[in-house]
Steps between C-alpha positions, in 0.01 A plus 500: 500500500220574725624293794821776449248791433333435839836397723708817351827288626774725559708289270446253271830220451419326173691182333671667198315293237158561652456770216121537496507564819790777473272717289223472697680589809665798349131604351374486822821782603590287822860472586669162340804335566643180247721187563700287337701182613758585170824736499463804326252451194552876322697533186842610575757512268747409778354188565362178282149434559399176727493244206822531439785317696761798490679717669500884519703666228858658592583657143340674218433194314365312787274808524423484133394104533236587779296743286531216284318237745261788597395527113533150516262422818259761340450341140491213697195604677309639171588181349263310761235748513472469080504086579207548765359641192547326239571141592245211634680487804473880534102490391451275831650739725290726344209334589559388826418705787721699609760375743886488625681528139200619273511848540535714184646833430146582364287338748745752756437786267100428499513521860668801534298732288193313668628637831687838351831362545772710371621202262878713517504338852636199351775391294520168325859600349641327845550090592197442637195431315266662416564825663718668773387782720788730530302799671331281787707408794640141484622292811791213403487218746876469446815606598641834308843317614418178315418708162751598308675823572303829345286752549177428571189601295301813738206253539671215622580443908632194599395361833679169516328169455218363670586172665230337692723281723169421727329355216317198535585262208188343462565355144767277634272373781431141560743273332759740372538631853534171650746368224734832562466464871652137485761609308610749698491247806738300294734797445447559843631168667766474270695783684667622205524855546697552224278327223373699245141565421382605199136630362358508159207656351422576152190722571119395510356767219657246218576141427788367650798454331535125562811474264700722750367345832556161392885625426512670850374165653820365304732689631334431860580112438880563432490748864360251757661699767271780398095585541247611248100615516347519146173740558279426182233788523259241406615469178614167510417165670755430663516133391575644176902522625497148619818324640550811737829472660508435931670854520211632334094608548282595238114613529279682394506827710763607711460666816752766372563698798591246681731322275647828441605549859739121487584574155861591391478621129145471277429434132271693359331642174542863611148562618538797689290391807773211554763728418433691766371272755905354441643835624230498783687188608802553384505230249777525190350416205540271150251661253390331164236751359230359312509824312094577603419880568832643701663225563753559349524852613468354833777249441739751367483690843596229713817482200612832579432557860718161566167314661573149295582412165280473188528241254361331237202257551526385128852427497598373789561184598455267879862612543456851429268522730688339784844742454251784508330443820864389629607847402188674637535340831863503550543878349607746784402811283154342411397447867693854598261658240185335607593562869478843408157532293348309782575723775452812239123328465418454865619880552218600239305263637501571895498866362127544383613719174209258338235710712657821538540552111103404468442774749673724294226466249199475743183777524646824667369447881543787717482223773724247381872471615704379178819309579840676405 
């Protein structure tokens, strides 16, 4: 606050869920600008909210059942707030500082009249928890093209994702790069063009799913002609998947990017980041949500724009795995569709609309030249 008191920034781009730091910026009147990595996160009746793995409504009872998942996703959230209150679990939240996940509609509330916050600012009638801000500007590091068709909410500009395609991968250093660098060498004097590579990962923000990767290793072992790269976000030793097929590498951290740019179709949880990073590279996808936060949300948008196929990690089998990547990398439409996404993101992206929309929202400057 006093670092921001003294600097008088002429904007101020804050994480969406930094919301201590929300009031005090709007307390201290200087200009403000939000972002979120998720699609649209306001209620509309028009559309489910992120938990939910379903589609947009196209009749009055499909419209009907989304005001039910709203109520739904609302209840939902007072439900957790009275267990945070009234459970052991909840009492050690309570007590512990406060971090990613511990926030409180009260402990928002306390801040707020602390720092004369109008408290109607926020909303917590909307998916995310504990509050929206529907007055306050709000960037969307994603593709309005990739959401599902409506009209957006006043506050929210999408500027197409952020993909850091310089990055250095320093978690997959050492070992991990070494291991993926021989196997690419392998690929490489092979001189199969046409052979297939295929990358999984299953996040790094939760425990892998080892059920599903050992089934994907499976159907690996029946495809020797084709090429798989298990990233394990750390969540796994590696060991833990022992006999690994030839056609196969496992470890523990991918170098993503990279693997990404060989790959020919991905399975994935429907993390957003990967999501997108897919489309940067125009990768089709296979997703099997694990259902955490908006993945399924997520998952449902690569259903309807015709990026992959989504299916069922509980129910499928080795086999059902192997016709769906067969589908996803043999589909015309599929690769059409991603073809298209991809060179829709690299317009936004070579296009700056990221920087011009924050300068939209910067300090008037009689000396300052705003992009068009």
């Amino acid at each position: 606050e006093g670092l921001l008191a003294s600097l008088q920034p002429d904007v101020v781009i804050l994480d969406y869920e930094l919301h201590a730091a929300i009031v005090t910026v709007s307390a201290l009147g200087l200009p403000m600008v939000l972002a979120i990595v998720w699609f649209t996160i306001f209620r509309d009746p028009e559309l489910p909210p992120m938990q939910f793995l379903e589609r947009p409504p196209n009749s009055a009872a499909g419209r009907a059942r989304m005001r039910l998942l709203w109520l739904r996703s609302y209840w939902g959230g007072v439900r957790d707030e009275w267990m945070r209150r009234f459970t052991l679990s909840g009492l050690r939240v309570r007590l512990s500082p406060v971090t990613y996940g511990t926030l409180l509609i009260e402990d928002l509330r306390a801040v707020a009249r602390a720092r004369g916050f109008d408290a109607r600012r926020f909303r917590r009638t909307d998916w995310l928890r504990p509050a929206t801000y529907p007055t306050i500007p709000t960037l969307c590091f994603n593709l309005q093209e990739m959401d599902f068709p409506h009209r957006p909410h006043p506050s929210l500009h999408y500027v197409g994702p952020m993909v850091a395609r310089g990055r250095v991968e320093v978690r997959s250093a050492g070992s991990d790069a070494k291991a993926w660098a021989a196997f690419k060498a392998r690929r490489a004097e092979r001189g199969d063009a046409e052979r297939p590579l295929v990358y999984c990962s299953l996040g790094s923000h939760w425990s892998a799913d080892e059920t599903l990767l050992r089934k994907v290793l499976e159907a690996f072992a029946r495809r020797p002609g084709w090429d798989l790269v298990i990233g394990l976000g750390s969540k796994l030793d590696p060991e833990a998947l022992a006999p690994v097929p030839s056609n196969a590498l496992v470890i523990a951290w991918a170098p993503q990017l990279e693997v990404l740019a060989e790959a020919d179709a991905a399975i994935t949880h429907g993390g957003i980041t990967t999501i997108n990073e897919c489309v940067a590279f125009g990768v089709p996808m296979l997703v099997y949500s694990t259902a955490y936060v908006d993945q399924n949300g997520c998952a449902a948008r690569v259903e309807h724009h015709g990026l992959g196929v989504v299916a069922d990690r509980h129910h499928d089998t080795s086999h059902d795995i192997e016709r769906n990547l067969d589908h996803v990398m043999r589909d015309p439409d599929i690769r059409r569709n991603v073809g298209a996404m991809r060179r829709r993101l690299l317009e936004i992206e070579n296009g700056g609309s990221a920087v011009a929309t924050v300068e939209r929202f910067m300090r008037p400057r009689p000396d300052r030249q705003t992009r068009s």
